[in-house]
MARLOSE-750249 format. One record per residue: residue in three letters; z, x, y of N, C-alpha, C, O in turn. Coordinates in steps of 0.1 Angstrom, whole numbers, padded with zeros to 4 digits, always signed. Layout:
MARLOSE-750249
ALAZXYZXYZXYZXY;...
This chain:
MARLOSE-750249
UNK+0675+1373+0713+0672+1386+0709+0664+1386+0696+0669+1378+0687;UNK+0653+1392+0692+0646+1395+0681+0650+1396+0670+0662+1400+0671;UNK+0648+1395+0662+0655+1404+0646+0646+1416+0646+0634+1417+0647;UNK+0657+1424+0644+0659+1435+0641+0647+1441+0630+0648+1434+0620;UNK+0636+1450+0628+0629+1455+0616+0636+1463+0609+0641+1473+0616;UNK+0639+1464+0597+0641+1479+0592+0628+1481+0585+0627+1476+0574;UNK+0620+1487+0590+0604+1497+0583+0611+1506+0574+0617+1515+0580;UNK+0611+1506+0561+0613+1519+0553+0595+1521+0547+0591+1518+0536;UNK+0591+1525+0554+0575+1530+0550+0569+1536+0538+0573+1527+0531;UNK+0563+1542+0532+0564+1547+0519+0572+1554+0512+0572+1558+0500;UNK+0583+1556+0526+0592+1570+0521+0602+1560+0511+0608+1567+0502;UNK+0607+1544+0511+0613+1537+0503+0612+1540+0493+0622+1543+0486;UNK+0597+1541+0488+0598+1543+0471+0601+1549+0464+0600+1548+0452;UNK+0608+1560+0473+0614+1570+0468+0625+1571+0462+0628+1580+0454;UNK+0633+1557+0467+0648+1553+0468+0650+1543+0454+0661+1541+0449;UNK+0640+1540+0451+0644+1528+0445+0648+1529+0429+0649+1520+0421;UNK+0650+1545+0425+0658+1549+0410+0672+1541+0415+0679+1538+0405;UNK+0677+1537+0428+0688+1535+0425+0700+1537+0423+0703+1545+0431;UNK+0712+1534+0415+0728+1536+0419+0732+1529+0406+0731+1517+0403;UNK+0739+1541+0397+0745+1536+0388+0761+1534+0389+0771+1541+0388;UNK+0759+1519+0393+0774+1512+0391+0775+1502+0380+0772+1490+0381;UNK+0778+1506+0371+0781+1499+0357+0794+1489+0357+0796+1480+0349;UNK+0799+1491+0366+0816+1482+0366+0814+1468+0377+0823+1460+0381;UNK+0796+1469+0381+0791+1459+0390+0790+1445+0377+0785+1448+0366;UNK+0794+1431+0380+0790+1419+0370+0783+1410+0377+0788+1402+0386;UNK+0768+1411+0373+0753+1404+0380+0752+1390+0372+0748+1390+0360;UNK+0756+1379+0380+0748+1368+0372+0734+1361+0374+0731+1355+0385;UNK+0729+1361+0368+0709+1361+0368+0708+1347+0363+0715+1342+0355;UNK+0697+1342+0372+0697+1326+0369+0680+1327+0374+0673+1336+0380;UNK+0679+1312+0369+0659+1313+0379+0654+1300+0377+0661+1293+0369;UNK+0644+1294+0382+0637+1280+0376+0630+1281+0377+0625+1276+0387;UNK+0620+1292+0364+0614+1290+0360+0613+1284+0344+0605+1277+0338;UNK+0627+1291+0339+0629+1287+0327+0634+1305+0319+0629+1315+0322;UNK+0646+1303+0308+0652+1318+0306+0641+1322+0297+0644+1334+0295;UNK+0626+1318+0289+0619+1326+0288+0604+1331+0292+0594+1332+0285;UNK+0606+1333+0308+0595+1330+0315+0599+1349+0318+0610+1354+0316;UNK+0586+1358+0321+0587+1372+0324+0593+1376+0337+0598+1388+0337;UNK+0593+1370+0345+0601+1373+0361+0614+1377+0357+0618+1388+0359;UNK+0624+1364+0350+0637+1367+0348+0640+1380+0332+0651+1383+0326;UNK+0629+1383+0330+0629+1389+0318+0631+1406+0325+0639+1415+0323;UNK+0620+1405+0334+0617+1417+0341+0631+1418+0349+0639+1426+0343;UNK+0638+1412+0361+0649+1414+0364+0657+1418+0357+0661+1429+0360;UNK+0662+1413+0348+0672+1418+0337+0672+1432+0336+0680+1440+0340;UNK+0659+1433+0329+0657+1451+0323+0660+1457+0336+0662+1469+0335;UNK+0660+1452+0349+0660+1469+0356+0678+1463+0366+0683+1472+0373;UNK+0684+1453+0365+0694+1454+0367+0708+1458+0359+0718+1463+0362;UNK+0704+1453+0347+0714+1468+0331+0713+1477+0337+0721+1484+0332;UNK+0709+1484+0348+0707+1499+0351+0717+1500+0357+0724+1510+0357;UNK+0721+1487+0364+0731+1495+0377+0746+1484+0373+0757+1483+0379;UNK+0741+1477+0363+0757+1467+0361+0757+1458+0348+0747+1458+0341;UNK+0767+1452+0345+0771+1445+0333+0761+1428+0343+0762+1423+0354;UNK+0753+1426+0331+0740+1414+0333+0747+1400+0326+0750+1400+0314;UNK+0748+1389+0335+0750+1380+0324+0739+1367+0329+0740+1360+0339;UNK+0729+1365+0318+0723+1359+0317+0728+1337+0317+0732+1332+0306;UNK+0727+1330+0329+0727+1313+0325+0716+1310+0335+0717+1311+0347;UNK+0702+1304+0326+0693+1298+0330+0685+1290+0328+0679+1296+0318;UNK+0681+1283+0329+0672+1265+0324+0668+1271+0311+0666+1283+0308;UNK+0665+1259+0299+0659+1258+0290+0644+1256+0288+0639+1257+0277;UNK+0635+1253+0302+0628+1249+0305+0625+1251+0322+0632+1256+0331;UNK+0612+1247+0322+0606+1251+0335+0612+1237+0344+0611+1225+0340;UNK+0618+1242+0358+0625+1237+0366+0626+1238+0385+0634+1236+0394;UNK+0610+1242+0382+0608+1244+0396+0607+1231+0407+0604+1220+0404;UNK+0610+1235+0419+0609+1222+0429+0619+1211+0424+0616+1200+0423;UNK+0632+1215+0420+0643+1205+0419+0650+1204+0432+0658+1196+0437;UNK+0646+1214+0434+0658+1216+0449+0673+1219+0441+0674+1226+0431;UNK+0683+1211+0448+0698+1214+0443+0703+1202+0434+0714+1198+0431;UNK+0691+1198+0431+0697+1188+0417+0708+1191+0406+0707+1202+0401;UNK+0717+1182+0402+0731+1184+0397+0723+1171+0385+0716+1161+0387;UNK+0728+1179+0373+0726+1168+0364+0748+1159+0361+0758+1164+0357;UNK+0745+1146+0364+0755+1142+0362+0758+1129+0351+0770+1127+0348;UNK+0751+1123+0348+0746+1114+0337+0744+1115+0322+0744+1106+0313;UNK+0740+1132+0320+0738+1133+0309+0747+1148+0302+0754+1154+0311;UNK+0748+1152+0292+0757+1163+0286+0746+1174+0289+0733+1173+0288;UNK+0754+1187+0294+0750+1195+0295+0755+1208+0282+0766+1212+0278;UNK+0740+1211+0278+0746+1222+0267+0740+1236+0267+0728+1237+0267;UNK+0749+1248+0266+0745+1261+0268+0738+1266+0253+0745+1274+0248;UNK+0734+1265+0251+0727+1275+0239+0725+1289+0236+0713+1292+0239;UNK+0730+1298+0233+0724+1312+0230+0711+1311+0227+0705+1304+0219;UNK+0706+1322+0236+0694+1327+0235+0690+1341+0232+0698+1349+0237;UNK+0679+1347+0224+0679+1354+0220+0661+1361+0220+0651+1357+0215;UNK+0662+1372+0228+0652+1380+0229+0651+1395+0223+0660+1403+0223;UNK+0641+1397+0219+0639+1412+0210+0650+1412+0197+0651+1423+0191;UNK+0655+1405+0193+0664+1407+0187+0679+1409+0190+0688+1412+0183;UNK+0678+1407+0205+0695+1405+0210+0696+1391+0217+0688+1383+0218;UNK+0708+1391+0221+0710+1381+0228+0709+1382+0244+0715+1390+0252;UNK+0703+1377+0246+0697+1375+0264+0706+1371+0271+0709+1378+0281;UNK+0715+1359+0268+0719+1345+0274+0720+1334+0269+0721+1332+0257;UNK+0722+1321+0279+0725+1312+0278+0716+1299+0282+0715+1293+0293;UNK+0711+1295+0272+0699+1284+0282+0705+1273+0280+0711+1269+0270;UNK+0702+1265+0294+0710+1252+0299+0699+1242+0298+0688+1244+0303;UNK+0703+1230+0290+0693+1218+0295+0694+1209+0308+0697+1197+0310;UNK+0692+1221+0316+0700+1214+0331+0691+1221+0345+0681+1226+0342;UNK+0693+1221+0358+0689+1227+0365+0697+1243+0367+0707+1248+0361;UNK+0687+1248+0379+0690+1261+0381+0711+1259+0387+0721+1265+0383;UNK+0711+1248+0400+0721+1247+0401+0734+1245+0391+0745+1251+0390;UNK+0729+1236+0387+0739+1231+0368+0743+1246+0366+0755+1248+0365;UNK+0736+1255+0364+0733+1270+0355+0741+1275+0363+0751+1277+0356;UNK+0744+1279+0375+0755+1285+0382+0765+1282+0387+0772+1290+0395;UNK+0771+1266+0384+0783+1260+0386+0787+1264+0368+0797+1270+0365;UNK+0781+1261+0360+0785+1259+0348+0787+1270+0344+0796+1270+0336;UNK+0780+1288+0347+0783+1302+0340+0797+1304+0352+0806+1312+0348;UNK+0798+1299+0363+0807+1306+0370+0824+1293+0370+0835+1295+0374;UNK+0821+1282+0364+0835+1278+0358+0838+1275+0348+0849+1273+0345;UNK+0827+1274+0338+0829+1277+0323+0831+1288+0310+0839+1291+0301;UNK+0812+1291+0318+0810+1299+0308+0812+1315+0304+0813+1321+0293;UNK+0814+1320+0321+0821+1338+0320+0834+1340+0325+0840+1334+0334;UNK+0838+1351+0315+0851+1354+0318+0852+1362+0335+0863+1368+0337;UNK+0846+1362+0341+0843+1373+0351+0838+1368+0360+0829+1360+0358;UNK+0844+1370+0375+0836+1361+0386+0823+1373+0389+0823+1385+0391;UNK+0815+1367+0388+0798+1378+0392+0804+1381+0410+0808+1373+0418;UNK+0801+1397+0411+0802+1405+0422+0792+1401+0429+0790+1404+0441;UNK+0783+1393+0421+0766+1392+0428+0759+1383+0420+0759+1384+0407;UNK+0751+1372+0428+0742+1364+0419+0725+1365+0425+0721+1364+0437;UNK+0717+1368+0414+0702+1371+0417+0694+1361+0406+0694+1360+0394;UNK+0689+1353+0420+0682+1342+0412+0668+1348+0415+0664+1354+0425;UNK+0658+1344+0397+0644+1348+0402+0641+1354+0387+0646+1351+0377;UNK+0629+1364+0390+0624+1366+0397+0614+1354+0399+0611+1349+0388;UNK+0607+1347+0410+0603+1333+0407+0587+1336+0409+0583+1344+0417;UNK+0579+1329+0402+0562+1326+0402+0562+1321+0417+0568+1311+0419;UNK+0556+1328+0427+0553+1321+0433+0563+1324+0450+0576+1324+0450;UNK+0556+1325+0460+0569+1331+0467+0579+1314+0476+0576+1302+0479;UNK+0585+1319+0478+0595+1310+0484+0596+1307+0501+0607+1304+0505;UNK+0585+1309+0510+0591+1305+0522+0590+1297+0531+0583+1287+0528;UNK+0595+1296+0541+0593+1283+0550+0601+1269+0548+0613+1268+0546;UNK+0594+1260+0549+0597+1247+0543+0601+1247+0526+0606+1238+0520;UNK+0595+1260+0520+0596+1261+0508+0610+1259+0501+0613+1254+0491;UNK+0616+1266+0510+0632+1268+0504+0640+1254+0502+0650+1253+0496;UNK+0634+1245+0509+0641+1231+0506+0639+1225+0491+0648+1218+0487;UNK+0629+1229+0484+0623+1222+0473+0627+1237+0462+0628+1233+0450;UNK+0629+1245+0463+0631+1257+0456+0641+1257+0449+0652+1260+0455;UNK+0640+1253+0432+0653+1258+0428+0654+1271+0425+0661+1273+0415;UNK+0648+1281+0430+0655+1295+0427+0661+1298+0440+0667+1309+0441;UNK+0659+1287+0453+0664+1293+0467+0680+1284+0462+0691+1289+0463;UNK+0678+1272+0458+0694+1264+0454+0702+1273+0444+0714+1273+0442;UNK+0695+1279+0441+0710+1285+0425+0716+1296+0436+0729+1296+0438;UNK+0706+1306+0445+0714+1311+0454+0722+1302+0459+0734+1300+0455;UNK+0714+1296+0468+0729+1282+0473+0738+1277+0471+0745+1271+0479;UNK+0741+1277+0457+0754+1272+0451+0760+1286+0451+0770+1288+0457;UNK+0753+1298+0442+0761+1307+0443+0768+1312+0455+0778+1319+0453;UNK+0763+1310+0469+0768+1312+0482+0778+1306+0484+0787+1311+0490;UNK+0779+1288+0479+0788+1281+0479+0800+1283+0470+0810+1275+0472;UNK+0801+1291+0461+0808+1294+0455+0814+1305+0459+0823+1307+0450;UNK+0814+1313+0468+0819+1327+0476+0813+1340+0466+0818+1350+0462;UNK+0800+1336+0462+0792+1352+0453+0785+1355+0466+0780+1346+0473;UNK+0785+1364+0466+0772+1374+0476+0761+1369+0464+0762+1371+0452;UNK+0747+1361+0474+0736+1357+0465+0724+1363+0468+0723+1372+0477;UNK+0714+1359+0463+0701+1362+0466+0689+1356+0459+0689+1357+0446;UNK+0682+1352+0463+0670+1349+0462+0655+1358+0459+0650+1364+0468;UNK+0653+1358+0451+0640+1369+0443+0629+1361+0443+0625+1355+0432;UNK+0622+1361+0451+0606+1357+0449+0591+1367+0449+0589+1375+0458;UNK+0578+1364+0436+0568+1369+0438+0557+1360+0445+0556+1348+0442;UNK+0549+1365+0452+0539+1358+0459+0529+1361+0450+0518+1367+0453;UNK+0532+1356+0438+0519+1352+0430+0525+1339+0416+0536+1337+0411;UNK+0511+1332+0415+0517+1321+0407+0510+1325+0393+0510+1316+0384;UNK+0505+1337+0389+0499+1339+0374+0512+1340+0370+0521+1344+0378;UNK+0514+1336+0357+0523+1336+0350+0517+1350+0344+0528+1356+0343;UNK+0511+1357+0342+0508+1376+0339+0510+1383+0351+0506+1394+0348;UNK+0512+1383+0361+0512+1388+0371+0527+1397+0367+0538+1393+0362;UNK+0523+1410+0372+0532+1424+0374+0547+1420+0382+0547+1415+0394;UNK+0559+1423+0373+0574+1414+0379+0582+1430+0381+0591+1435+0387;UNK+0574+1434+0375+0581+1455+0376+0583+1458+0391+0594+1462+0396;UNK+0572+1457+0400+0576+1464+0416+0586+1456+0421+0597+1462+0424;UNK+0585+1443+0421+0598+1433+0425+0609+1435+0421+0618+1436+0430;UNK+0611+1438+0406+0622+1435+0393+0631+1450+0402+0643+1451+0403;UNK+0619+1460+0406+0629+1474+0410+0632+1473+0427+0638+1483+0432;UNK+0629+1465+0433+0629+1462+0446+0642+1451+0445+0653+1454+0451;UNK+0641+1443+0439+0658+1434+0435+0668+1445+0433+0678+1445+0441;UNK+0668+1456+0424+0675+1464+0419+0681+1474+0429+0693+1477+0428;UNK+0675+1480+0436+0676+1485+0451+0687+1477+0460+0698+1480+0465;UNK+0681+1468+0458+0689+1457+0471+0700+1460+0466+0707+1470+0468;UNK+0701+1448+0456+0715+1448+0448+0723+1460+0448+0734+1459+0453;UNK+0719+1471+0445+0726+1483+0449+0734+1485+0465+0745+1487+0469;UNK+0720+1482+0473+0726+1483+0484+0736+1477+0490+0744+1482+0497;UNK+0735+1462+0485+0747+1452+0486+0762+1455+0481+0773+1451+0485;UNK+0759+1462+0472+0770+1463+0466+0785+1467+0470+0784+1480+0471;UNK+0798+1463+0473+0807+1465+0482+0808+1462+0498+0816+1466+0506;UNK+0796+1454+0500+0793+1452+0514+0796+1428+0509+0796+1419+0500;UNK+0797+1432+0521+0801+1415+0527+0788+1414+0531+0781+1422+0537;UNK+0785+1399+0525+0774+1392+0537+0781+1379+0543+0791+1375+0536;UNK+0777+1372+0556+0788+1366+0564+0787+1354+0555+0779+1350+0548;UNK+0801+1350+0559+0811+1332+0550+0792+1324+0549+0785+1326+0559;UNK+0786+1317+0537+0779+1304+0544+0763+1315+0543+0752+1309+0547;UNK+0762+1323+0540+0748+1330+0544+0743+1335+0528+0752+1337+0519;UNK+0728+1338+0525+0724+1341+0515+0714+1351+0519+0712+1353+0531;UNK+0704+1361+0507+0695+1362+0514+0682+1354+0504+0683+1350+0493;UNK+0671+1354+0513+0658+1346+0506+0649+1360+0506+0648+1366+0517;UNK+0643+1365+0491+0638+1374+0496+0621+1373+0490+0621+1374+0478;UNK+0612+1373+0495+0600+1373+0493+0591+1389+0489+0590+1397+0498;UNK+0585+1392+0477+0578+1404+0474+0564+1399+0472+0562+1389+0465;UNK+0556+1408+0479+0541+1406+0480+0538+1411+0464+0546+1417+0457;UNK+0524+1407+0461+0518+1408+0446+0514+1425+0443+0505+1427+0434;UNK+0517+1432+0448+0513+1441+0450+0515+1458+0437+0523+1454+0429;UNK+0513+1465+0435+0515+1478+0436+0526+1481+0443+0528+1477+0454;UNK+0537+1491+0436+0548+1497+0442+0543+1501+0453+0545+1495+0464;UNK+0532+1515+0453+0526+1520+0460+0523+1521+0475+0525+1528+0485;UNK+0517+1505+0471+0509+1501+0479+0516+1487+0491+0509+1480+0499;UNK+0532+1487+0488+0538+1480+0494+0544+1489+0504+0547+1500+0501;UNK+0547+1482+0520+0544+1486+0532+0555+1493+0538+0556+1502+0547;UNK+0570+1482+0526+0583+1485+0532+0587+1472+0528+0582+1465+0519;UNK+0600+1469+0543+0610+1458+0541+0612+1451+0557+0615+1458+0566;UNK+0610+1439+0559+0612+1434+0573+0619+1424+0573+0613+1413+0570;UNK+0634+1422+0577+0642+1415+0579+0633+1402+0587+0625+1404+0597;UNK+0635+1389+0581+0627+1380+0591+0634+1368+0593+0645+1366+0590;UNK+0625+1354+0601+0628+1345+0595+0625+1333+0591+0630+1333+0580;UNK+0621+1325+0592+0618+1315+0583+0604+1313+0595+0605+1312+0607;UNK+0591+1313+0585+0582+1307+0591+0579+1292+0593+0587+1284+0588;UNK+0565+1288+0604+0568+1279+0605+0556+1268+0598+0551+1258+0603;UNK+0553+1271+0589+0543+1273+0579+0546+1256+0570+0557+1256+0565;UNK+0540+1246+0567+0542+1235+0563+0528+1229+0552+0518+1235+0553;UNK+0529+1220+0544+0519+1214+0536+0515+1202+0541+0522+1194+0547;UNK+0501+1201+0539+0495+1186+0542+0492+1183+0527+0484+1188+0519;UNK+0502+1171+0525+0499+1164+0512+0495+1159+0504+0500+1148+0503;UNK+0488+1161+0498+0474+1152+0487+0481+1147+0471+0490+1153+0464;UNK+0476+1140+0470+0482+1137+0456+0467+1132+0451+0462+1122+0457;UNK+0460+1139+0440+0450+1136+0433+0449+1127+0423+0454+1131+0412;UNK+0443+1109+0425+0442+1101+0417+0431+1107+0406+0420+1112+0408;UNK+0440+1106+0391+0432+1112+0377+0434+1099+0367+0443+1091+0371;UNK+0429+1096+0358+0428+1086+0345+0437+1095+0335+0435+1107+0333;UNK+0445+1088+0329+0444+1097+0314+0436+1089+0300+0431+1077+0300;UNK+0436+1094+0294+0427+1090+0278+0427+1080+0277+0417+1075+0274;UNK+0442+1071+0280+0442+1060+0277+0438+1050+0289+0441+1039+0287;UNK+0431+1053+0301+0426+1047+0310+0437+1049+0323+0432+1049+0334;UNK+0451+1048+0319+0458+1049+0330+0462+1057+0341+0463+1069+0339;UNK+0464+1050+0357+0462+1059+0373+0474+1068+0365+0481+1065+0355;UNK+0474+1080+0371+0483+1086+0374+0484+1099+0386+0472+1102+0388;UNK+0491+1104+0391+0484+1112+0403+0493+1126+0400+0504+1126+0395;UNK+0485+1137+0404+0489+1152+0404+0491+1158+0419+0481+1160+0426;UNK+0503+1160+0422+0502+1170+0434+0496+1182+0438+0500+1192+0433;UNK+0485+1183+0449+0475+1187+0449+0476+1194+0463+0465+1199+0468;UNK+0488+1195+0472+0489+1197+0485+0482+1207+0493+0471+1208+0487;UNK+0483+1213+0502+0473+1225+0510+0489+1233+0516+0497+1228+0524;UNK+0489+1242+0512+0501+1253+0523+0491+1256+0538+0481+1262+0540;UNK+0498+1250+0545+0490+1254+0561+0498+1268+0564+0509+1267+0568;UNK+0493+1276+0563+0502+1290+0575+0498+1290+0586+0486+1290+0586;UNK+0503+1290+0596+0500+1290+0614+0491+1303+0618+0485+1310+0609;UNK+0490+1305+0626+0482+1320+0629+0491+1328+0633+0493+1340+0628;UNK+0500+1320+0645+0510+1326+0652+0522+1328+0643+0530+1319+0645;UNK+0525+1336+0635+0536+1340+0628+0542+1351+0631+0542+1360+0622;UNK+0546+1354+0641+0555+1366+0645+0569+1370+0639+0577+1361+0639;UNK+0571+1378+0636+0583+1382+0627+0584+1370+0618+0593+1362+0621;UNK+0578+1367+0609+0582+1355+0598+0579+1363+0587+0573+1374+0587;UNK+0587+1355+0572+0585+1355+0562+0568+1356+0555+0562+1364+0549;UNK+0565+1344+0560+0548+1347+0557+0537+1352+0558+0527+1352+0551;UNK+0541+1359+0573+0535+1370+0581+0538+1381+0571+0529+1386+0564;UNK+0551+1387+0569+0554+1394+0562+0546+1401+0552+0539+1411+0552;UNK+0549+1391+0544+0544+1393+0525+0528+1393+0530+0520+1400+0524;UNK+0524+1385+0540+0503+1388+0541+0503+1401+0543+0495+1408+0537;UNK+0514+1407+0555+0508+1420+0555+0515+1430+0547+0520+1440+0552;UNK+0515+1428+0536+0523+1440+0526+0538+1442+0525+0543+1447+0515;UNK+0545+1437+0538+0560+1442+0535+0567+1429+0525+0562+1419+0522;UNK+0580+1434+0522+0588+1428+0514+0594+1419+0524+0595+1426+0534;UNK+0598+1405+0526+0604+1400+0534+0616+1394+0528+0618+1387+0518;UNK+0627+1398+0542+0642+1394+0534+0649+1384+0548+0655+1389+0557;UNK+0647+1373+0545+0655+1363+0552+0669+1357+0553+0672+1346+0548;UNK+0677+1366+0561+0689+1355+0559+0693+1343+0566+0693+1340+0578;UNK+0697+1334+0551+0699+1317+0555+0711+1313+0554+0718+1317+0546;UNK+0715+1305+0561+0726+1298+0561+0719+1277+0566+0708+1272+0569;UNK+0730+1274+0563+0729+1259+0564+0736+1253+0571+0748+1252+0569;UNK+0728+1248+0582+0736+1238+0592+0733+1228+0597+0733+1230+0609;UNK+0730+1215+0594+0721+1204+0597+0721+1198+0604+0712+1191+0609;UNK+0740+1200+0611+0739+1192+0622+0734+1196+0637+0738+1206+0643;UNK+0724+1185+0643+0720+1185+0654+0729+1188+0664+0737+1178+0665;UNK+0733+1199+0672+0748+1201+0680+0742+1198+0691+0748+1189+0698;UNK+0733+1202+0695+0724+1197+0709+0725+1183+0712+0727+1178+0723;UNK+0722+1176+0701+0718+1159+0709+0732+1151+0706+0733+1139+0709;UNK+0746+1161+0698+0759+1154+0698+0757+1146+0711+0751+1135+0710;UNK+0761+1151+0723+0766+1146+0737+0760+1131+0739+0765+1120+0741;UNK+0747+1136+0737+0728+1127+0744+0739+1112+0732+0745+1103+0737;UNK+0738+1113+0717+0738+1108+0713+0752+1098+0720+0752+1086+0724;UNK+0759+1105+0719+0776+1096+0723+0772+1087+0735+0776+1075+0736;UNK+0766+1092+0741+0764+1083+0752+0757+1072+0754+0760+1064+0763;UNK+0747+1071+0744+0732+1064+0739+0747+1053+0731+0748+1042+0737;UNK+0755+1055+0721+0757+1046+0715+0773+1041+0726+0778+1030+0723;UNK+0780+1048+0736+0790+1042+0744+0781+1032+0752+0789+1026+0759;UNK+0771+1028+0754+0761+1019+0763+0764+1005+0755+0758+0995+0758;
């Protein structure tokens, strides 16, 4: 059977002032780093609807995947923006950041964790290498209702406001609702204008992959060194996917779960190795 669309057409944007639940406790994480504008923008429009607690990298942390730092000390630092206190920045990854605010550092289990908002969108093959799709992942593993916040643009100036109030929505919506044992959602927002965005299309994972180049460069001092330089292939045929999605204007919200094991070739295999 298909997945399901929900089209909220222009009439969405109507919706998206939102639901003041203040006794909601949101923990906000991201890798890009706690003073990068995505997770800056999130913040400000999730205060609206709940108590915000800020643990996220000290530094830019993208493409770790679910790396755990285990070798070295990890330390939370107060951080401090406009003259208050933001948070907590970790010299660690995004995962580190959400094992460590949810058995250390808050008094409060988070009702909900929103990682993001991230440079850059998240889908496909992407979500493997994603640590803003892993801090969801841990927080899923942890029994929080999570989510994943991505912009499909990589300027670091690029507009986090239509997204930042499109997170804030959800999260509302989520709120007091179950998502199933093991499941997260991945949610991708086009670069767009509130306006000018289409809606919301439940999807799922395209089938969209990189051919990889790594560009031999010299540095000053004469020596090879190489820059990742890859190509995103998107297929043509993308029917109900994430990538199809966000090209054509809507918001795309994928739910993921993890299951690696091959169940199909159990049998094939048992028999292959009873020989």
């Amino acid at each position: 059977m298909p997945f399901c669309y929900y089209l909220w057409h222009l009439q969405f944007i109507s919706t998206l002032q939102g639901k003041q639940i203040f006794n909601m406790n949101i923990l906000v994480t991201n890798d890009d780093g706690i003073d990068y504008p995505g997770i800056y923008a999130l913040v400000k429009a999730l205060k609206n609807i709940g108590n915000v607690y800020v643990v996220a990298p000290n530094s830019q942390q993208s493409a770790v995947g679910h790396a755990l730092t285990v070798s070295n000390p990890l330390r939370a630092n107060k951080f401090y923006r406009d003259g208050e206190l933001f948070g907590y920045a970790v010299n660690g990854t995004p995962s580190d950041c959400v094992k460590l605010a949810i058995c250390s550092l808050l008094d409060v289990k988070p009702d909900i964790l929103v990682s993001g908002i991230n440079h850059g969108q998240n889908t496909s093959i992407n979500i493997i290498y994603s640590g803003t799709v892993s801090a969801a992942t841990e927080g899923m593993l942890l029994g929080i209702p999570s989510i994943a916040v991505s912009l499909a643009a990589f300027n670091y100036n690029a507009d986090c406001g239509p997204a930042a109030e499109i997170a804030r929505k959800l999260v509302s919506d989520l709120y007091g609702k179950t998502l199933p044992k093991g499941t997260l959602l991945n949610v991708n927002i086009p670069a767009l204008p509130t306006e000018k965005i289409k809606g919301m299309k439940v999807t799922s994972l395209s089938q969209s992959y990189w051919e990889d180049n790594y560009e031999h460069r010299v540095d000053p001092l004469g020596h090879d060194y190489y820059w990742f330089n890859g190509k995103y292939v998107v297929p043509d045929s993308l029917m109900d996917t994430d990538d199809l999605a966000i090209k054509s204007g809507y918001v795309s919200i994928t739910p993921i779960r993890f299951n690696f094991t091959h169940t199909d070739y159990i049998e094939e295999l048992k028999k292959v190795l009873s020989k």
